[in-house]
ROFI-21508 format. One record per residue: residue in three letters; chain; residue number from 1; z, x, y of N, C-alpha, C in turn. Coordinates in Angstrom, 3 decimals, always signed. Atoms other than C-alpha are relative to their C-alpha. Layout:
N
Ala;A;NUM;Z;X;Y;Z;X;Y;Z;X;Y
...
This chain:
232
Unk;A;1;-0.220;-0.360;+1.397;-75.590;-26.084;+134.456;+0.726;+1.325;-0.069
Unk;A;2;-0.718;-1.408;+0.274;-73.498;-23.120;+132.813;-0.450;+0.770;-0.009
Unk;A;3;+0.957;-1.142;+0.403;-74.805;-20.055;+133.176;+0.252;+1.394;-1.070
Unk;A;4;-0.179;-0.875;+0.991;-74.998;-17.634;+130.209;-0.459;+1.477;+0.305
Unk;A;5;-0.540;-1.416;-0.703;-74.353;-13.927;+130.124;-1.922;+0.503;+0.104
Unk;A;6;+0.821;-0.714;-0.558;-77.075;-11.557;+131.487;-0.640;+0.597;-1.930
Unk;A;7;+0.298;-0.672;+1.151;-78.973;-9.634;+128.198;+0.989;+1.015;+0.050
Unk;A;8;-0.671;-0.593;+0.253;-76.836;-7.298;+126.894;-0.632;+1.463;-0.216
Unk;A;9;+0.308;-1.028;+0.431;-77.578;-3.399;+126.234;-0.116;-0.527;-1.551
Unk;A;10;+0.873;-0.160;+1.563;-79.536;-2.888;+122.830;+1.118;+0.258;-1.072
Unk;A;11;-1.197;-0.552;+0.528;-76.388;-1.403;+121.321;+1.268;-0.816;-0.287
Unk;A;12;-1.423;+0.144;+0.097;-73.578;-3.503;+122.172;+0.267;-0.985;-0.584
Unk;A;13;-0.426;+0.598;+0.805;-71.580;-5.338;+120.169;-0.310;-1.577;+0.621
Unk;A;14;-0.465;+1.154;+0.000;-71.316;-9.160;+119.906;+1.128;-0.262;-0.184
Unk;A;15;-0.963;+0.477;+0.606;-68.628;-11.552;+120.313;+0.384;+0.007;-1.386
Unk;A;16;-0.363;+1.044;+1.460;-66.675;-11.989;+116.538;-1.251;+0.597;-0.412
Unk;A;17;+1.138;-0.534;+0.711;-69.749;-9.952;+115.032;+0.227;+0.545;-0.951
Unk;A;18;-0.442;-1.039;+1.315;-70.121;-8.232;+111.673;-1.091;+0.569;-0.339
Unk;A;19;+1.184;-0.599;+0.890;-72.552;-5.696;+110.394;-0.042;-0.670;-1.588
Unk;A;20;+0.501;+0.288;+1.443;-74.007;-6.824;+107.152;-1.073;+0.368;-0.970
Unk;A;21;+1.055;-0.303;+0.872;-76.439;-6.167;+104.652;-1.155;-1.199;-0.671
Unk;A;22;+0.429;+1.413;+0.562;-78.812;-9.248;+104.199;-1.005;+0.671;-1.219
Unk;A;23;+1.101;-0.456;+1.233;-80.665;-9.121;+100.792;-1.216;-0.769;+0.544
Unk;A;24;+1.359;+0.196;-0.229;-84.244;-9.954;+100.932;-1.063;-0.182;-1.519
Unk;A;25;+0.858;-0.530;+1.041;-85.946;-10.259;+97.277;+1.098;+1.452;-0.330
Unk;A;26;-0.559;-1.099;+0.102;-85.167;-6.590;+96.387;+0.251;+0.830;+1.149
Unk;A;27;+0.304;-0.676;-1.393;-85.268;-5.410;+99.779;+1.407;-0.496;+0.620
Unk;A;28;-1.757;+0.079;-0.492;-81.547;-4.959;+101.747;-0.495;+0.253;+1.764
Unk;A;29;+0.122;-0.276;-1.567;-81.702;-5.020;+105.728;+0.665;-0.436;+0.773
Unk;A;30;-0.893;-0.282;-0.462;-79.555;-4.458;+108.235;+0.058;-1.341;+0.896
Unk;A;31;-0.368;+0.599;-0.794;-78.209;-7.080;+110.332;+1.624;-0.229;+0.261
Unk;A;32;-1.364;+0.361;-0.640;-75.370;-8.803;+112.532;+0.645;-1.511;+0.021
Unk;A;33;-0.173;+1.539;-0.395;-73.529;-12.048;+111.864;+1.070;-0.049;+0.432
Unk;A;34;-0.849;+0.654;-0.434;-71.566;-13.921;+113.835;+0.540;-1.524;-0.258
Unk;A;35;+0.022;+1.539;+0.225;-69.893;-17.141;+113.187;+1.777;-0.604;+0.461
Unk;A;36;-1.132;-0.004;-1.038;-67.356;-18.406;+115.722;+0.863;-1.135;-1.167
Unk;A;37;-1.263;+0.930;+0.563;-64.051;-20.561;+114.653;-0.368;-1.061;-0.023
Unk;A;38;+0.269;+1.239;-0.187;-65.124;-24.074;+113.752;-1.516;-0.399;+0.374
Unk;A;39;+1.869;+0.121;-0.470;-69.083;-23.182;+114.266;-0.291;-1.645;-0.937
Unk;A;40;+0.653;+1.388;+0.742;-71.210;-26.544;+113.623;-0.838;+0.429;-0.668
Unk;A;41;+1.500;-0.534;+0.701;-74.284;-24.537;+112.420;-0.029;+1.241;+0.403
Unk;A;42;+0.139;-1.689;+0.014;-75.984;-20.796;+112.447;-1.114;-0.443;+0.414
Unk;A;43;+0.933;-0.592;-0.094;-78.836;-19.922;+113.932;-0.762;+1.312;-0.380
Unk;A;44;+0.774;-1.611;+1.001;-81.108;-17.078;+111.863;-1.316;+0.363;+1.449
Unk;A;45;+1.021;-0.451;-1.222;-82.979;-15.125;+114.687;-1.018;+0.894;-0.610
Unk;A;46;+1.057;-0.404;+0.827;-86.703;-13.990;+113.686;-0.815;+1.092;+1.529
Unk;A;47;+0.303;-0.558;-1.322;-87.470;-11.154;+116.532;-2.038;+0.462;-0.026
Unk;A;48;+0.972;-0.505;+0.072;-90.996;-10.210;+117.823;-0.620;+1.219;-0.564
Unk;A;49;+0.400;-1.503;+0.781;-93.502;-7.337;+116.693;+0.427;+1.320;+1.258
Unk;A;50;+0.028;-0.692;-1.221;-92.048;-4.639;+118.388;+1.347;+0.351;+0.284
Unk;A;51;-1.662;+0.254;-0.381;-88.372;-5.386;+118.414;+0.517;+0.437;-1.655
Unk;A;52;-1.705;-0.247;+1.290;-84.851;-5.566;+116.198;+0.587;-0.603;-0.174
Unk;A;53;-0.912;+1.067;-0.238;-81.998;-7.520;+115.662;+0.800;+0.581;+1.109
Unk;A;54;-0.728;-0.769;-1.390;-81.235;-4.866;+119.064;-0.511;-0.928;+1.238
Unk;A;55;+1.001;+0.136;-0.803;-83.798;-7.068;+120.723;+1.616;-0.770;+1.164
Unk;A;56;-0.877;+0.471;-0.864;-81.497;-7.734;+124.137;-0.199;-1.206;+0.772
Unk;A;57;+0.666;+1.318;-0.257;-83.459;-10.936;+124.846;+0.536;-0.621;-0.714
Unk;A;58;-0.646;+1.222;+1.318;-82.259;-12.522;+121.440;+1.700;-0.040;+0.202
Unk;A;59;-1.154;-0.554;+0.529;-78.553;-10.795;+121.373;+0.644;-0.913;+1.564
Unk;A;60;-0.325;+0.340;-0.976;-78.285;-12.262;+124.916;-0.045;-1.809;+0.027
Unk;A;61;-0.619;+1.287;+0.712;-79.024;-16.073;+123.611;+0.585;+0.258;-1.067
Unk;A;62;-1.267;+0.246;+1.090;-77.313;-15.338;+120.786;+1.477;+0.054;+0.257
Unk;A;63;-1.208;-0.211;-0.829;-73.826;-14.836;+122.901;-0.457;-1.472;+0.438
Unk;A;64;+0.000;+1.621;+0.094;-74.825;-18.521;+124.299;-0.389;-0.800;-0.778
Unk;A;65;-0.191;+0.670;+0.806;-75.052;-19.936;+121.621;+1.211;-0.152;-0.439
Unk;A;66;-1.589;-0.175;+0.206;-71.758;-18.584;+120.551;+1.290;-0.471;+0.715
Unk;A;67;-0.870;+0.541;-1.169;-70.222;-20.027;+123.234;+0.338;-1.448;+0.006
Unk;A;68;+0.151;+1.626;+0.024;-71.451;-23.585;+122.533;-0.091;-0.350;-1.360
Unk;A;69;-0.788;+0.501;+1.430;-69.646;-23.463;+118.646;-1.076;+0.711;-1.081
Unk;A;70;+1.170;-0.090;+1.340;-72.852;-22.385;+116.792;+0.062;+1.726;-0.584
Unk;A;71;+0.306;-1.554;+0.671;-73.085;-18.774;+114.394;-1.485;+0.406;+0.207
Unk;A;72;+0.835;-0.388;-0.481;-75.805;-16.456;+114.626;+0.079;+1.060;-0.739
Unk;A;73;+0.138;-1.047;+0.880;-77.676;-14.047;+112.351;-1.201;+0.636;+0.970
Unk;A;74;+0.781;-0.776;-0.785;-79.756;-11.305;+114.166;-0.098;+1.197;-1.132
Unk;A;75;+0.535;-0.700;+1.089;-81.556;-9.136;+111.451;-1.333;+0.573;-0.351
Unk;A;76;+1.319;-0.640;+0.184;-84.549;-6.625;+110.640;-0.694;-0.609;-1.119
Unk;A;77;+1.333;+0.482;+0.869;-87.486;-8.073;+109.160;-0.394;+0.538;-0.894
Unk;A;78;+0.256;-0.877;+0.847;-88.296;-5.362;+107.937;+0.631;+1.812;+0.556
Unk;A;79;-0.465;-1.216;+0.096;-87.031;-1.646;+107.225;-0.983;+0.794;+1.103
Unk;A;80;+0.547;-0.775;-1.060;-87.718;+1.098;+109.534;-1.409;+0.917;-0.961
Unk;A;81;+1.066;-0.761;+0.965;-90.117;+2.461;+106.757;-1.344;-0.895;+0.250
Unk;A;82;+1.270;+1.206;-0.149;-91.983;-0.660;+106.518;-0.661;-0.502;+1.502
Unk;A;83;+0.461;+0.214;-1.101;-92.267;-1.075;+110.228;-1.163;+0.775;+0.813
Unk;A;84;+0.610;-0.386;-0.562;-93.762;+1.496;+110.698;-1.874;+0.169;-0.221
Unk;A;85;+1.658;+0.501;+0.338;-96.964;+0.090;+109.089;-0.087;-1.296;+0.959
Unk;A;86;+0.431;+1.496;-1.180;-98.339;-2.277;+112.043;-0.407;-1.108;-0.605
Unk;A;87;+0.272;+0.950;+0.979;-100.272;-4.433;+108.716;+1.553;-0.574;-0.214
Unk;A;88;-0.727;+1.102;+0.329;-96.744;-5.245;+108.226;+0.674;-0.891;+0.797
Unk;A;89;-0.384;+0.151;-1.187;-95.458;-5.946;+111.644;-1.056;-1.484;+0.385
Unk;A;90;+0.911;+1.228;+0.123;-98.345;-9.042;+112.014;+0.048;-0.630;-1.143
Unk;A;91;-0.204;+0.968;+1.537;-97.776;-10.179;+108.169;+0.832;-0.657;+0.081
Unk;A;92;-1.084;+0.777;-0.231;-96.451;-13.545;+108.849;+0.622;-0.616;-1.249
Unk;A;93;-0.550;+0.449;+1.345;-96.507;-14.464;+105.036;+1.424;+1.226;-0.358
Unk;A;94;-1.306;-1.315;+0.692;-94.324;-11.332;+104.372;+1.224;-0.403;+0.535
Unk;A;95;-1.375;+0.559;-0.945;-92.006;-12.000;+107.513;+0.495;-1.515;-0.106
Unk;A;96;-0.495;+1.682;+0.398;-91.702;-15.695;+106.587;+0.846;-0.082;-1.555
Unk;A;97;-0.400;-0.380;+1.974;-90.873;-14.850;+102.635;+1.605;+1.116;+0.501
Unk;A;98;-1.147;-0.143;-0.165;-88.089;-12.851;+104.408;+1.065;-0.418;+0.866
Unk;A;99;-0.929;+0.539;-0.400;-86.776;-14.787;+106.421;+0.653;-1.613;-0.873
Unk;A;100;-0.419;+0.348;+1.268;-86.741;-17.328;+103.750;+1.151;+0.849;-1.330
Unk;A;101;-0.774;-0.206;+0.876;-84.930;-15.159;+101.755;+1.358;+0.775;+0.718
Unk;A;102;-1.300;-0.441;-1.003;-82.141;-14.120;+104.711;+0.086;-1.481;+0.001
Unk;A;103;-1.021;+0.831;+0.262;-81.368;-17.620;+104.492;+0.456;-0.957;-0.825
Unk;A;104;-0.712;+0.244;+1.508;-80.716;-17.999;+101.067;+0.849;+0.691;-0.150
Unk;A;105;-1.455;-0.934;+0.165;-78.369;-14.676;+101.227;+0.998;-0.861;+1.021
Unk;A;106;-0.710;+0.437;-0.968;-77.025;-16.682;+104.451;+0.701;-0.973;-0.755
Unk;A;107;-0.643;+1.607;+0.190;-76.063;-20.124;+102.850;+1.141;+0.663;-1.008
Unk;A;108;-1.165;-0.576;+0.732;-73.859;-17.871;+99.879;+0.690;+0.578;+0.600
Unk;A;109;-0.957;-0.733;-0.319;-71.896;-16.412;+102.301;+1.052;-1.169;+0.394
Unk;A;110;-1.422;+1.190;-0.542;-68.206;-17.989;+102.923;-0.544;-0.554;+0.889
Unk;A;111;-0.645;+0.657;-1.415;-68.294;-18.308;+106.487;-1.233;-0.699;+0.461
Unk;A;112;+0.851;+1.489;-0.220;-71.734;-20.566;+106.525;-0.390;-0.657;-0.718
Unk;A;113;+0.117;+1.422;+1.023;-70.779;-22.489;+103.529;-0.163;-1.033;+0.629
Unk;A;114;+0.176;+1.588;-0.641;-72.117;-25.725;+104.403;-0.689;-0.283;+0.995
Unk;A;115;+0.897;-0.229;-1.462;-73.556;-24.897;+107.806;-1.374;-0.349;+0.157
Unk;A;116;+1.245;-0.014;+0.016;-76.839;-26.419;+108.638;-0.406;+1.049;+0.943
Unk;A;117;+0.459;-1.455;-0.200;-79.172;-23.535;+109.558;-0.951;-0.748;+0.819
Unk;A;118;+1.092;-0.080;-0.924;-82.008;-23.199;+112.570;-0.126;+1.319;+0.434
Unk;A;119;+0.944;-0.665;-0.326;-84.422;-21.317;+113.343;-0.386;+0.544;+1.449
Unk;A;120;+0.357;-0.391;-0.991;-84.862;-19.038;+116.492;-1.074;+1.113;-0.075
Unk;A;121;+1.277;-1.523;-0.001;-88.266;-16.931;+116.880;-0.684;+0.391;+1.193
Unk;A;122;+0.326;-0.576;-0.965;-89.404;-14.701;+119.343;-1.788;+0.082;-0.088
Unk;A;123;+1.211;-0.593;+0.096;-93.170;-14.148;+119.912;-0.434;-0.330;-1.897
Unk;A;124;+0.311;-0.046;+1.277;-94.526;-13.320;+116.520;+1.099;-0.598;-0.892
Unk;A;125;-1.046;+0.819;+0.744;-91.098;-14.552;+115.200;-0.220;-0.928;-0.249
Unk;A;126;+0.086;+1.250;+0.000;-91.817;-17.544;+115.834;-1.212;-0.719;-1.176
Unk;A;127;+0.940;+0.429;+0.782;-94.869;-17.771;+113.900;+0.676;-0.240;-1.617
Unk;A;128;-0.811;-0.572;+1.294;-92.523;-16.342;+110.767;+1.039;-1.092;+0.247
Unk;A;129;-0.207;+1.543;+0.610;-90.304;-19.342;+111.608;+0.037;-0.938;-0.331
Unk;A;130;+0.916;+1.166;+0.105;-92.573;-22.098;+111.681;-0.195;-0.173;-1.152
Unk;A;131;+0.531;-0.247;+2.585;-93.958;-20.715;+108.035;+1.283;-0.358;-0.631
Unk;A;132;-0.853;-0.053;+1.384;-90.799;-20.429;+106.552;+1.129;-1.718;+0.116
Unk;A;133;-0.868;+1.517;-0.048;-89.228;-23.900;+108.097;-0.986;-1.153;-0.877
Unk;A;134;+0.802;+0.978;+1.182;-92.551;-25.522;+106.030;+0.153;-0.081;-1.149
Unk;A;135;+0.068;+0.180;+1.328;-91.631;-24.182;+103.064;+0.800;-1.201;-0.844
Unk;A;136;-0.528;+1.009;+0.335;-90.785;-26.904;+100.500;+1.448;+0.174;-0.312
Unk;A;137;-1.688;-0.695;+0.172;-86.811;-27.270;+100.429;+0.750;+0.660;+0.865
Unk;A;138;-0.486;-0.889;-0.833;-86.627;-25.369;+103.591;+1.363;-0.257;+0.535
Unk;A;139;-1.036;+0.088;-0.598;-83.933;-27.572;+104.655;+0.386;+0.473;+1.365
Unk;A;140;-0.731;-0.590;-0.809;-83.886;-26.357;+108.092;-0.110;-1.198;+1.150
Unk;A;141;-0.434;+1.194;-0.825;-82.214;-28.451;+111.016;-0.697;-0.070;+1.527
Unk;A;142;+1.333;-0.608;-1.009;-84.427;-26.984;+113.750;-0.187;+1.252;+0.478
Unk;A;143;+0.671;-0.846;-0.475;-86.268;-24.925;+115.416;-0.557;+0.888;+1.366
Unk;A;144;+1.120;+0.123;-1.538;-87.055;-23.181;+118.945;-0.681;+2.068;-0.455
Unk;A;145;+1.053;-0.771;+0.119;-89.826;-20.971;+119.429;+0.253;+1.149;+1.464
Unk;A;146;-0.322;-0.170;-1.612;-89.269;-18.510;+122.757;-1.714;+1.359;+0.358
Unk;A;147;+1.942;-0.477;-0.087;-93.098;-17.319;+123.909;-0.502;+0.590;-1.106
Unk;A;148;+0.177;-0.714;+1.243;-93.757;-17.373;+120.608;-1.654;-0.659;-0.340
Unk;A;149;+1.624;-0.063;+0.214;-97.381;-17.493;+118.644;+0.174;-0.757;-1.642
Unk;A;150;+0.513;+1.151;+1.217;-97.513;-20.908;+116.619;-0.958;+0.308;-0.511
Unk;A;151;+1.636;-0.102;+1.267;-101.258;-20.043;+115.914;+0.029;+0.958;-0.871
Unk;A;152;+0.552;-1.475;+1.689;-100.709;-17.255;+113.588;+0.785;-1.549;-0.858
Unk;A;153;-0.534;+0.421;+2.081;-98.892;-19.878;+111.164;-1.051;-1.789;+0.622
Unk;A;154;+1.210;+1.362;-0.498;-101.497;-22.864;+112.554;-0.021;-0.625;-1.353
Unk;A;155;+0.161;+0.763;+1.483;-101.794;-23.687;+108.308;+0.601;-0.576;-0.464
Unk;A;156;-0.872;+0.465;+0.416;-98.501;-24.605;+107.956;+0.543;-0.842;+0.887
Unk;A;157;-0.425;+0.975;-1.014;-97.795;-26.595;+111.213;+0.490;-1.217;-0.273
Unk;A;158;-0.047;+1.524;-0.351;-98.397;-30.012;+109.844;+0.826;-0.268;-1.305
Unk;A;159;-0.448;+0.376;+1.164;-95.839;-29.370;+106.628;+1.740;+0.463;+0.964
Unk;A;160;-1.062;-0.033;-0.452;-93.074;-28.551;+109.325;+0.580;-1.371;+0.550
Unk;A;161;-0.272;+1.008;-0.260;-90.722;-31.241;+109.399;+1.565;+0.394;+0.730
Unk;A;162;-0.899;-0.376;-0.798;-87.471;-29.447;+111.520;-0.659;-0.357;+1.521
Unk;A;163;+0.362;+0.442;-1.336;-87.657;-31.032;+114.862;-0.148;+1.581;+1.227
Unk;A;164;+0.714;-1.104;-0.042;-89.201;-28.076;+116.731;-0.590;+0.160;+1.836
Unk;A;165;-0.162;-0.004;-1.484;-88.606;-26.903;+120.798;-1.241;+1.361;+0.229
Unk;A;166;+0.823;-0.849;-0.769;-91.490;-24.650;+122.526;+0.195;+0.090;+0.934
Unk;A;167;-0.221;-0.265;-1.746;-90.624;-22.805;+125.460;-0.843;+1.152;+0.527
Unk;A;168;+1.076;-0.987;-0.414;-93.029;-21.072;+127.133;-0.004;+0.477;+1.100
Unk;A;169;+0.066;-0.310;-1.148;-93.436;-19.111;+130.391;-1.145;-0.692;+1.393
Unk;A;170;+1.371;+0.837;-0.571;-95.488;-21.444;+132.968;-0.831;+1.570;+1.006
Unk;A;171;+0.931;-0.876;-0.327;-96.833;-17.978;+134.001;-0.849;+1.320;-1.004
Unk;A;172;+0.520;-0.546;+1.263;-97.589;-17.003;+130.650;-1.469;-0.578;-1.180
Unk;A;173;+1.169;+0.551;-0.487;-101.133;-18.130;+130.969;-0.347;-0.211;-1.537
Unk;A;174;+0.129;-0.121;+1.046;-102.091;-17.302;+127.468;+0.404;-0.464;-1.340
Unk;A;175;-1.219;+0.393;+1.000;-99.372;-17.866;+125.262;+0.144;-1.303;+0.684
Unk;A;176;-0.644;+1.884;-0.180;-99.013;-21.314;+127.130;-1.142;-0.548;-0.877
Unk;A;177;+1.215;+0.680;+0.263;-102.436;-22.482;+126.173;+0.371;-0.018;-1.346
Unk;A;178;-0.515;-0.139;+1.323;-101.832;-21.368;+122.642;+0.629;-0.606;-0.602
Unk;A;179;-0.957;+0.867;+0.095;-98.611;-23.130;+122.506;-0.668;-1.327;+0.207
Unk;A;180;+0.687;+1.517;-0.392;-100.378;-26.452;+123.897;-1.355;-0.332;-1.267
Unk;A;181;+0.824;+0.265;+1.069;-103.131;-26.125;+121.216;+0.571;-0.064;-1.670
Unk;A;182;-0.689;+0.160;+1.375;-100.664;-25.524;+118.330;+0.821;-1.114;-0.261
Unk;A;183;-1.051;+0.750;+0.366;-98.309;-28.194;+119.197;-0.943;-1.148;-0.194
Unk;A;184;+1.019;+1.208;+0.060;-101.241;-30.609;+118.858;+0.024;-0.384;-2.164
Unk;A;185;+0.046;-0.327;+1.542;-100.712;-29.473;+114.677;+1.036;-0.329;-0.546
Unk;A;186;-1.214;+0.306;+0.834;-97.199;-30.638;+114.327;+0.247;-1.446;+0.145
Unk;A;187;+0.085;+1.387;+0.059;-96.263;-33.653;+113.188;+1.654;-0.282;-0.128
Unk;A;188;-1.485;+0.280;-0.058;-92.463;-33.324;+113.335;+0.132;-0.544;+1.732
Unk;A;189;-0.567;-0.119;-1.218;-90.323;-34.102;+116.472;-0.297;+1.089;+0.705
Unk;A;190;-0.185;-1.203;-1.103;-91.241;-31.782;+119.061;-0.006;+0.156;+1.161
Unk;A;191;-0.079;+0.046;-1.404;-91.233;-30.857;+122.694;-0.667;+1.126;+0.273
Unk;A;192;+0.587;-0.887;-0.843;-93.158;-28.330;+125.016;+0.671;+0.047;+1.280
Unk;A;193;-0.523;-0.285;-1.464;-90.396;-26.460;+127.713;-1.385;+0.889;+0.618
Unk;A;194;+1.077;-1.292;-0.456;-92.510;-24.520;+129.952;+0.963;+0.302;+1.354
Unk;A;195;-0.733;-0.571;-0.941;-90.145;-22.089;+132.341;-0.725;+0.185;+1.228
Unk;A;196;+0.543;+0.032;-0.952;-91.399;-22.449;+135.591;-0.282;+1.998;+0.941
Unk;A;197;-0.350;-1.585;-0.496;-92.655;-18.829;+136.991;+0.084;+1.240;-0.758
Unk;A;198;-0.491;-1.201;+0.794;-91.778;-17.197;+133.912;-0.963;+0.629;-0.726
Unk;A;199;+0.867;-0.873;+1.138;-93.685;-14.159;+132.015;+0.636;+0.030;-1.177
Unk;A;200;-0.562;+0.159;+2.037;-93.747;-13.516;+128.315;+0.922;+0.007;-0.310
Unk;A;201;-1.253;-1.001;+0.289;-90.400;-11.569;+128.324;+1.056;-0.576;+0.791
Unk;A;202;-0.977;+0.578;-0.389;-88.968;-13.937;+130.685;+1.222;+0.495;+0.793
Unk;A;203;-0.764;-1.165;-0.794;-87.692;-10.941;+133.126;+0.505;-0.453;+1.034
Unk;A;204;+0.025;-0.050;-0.781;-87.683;-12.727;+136.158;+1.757;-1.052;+0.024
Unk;A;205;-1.196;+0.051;-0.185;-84.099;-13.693;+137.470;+0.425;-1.297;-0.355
Unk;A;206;-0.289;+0.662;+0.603;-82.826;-16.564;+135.759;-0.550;-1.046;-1.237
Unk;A;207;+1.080;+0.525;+0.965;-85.699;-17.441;+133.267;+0.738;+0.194;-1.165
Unk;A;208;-0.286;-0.575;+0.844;-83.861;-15.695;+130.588;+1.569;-1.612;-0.444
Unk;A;209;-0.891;+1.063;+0.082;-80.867;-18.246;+131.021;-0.081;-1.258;-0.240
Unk;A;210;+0.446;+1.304;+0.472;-82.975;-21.100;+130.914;-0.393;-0.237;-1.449
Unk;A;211;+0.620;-0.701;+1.513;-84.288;-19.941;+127.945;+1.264;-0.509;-1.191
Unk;A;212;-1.339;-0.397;+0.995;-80.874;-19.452;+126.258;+0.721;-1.640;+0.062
Unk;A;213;-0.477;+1.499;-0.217;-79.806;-23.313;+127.994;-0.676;-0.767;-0.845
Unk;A;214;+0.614;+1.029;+0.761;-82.517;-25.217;+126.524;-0.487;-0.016;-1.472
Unk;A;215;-0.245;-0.271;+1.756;-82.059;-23.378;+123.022;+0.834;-0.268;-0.286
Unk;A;216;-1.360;+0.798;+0.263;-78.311;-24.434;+123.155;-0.198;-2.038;-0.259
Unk;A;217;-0.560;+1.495;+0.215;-78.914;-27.896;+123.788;-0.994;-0.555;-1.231
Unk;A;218;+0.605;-0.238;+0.987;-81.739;-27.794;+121.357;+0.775;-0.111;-1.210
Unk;A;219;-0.178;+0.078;+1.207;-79.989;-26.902;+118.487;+1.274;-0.689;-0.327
Unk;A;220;-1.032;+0.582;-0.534;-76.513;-28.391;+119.677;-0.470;-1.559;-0.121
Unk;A;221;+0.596;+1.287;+0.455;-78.304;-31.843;+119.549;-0.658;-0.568;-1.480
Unk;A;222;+0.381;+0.208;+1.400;-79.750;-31.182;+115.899;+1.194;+0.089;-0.940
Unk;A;223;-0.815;-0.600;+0.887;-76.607;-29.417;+114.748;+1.147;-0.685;+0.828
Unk;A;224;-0.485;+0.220;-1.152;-74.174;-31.263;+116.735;+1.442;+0.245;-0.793
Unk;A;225;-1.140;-0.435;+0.525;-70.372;-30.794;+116.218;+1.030;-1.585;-0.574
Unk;A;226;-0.498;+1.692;+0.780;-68.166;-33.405;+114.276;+0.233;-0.585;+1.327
Unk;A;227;-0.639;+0.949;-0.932;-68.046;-36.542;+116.398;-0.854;+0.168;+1.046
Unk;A;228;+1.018;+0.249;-0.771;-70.892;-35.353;+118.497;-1.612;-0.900;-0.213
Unk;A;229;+1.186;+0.560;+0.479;-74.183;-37.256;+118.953;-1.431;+0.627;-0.185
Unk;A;230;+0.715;-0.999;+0.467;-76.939;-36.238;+117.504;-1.411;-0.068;+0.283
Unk;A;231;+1.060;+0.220;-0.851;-80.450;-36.266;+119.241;-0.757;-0.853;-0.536
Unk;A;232;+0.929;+1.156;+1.115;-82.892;-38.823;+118.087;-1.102;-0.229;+0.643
């Protein structure tokens, strides 16, 4: 298989990237979109507690993705004000209500008129995309999770209907189990990867790539490009 780029420094730019301002409700926060020539779909990235849209884990699949036609929004959850309350940093209703409302500013922008949208969440992200892919209307085309924590949104599991990838570290003892007890709650299409070897963060020397592979073909199979087939 192809192998995709290494994580990137916290800082550096993306391919074709643009600073932006995503609205939120009344709330404005900083992010980066990308959306290559002829993209089939966007992916909206939902980062762990702890992180950014700097997170060099996400920014590093988000470059393979970009590679394999699809756009990509990488964006703060919340303000550096608000972060720095930890109550808000675990509030998955809050972080779900904004990422719900980053991709309502997303769909009015030109360049992903039309674009079906998915869902990438990190850790706690993930919980915040699970919630907000249940909401009614969510419209979203799927979903992957990357050692992320289904059981914080465990209430909303069985109203997610985006076909819905779990990848987990098979040395991420904890967070696997977790994952294996939450996916028992969904009633969409889903799957359980488990990276052979790999910890939470997915450090160890090509975990990170697998990671970024089986989120491409993931959403590349939901979102597929005209004339491609589409997973079933």
């Amino acid at each position: 298989m192809n192998r995709t780029p290494h994580a990137q420094a916290p800082g550096a730019a993306r391919p074709d990237s643009r600073d932006v301002r995503v609205r939120a409700g009344p709330t404005l926060l900083d992010g980066e979109l990308a959306v290559p020539r002829g993209a089939h779909g966007i992916v909206v990235f939902a980062h762990g507690s702890g992180s950014s849209r700097r997170s060099p884990r996400n920014r590093a699949v988000a470059v393979g993705l970009g590679g394999a036609g699809l756009g990509t929004l990488l964006f703060d959850l919340l303000t550096e004000e608000e972060a720095d309350n930890r109550r808000n940093v675990f509030d998955t209703t809050l972080l779900a209500h904004r990422l719900s409302d980053a991709t309502s500013w997303l769909r009015d922008e030109p360049a992903a008129e039309g674009l079906p949208v998915g869902y990438f969440g990190a850790s706690t992200g993930a919980a915040a995309a699970l919630w907000a892919a249940a909401e009614p209307g969510a419209d979203i085309a799927a979903v992957v999770s990357r050692g992320g924590r289904p059981d914080m949104a465990t209430a909303r599991l069985w109203a997610v209907t985006a076909p819905t990838l779990l990848i987990v570290g098979g040395a991420d003892d904890v967070v696997l189990d977790l994952n294996r007890r939450a996916q028992e709650h969904l009633r969409c299409e889903n799957r359980l990867a488990v990276v052979p070897g790999a910890t939470h963060l997915f450090e160890e020397p090509g975990a990170l790539e697998t990671v970024t592979e089986l989120a491409r073909d993931w959403f590349a199979g939901h979102m597929p490009a005209p004339g491609g087939a589409r997973a079933g």
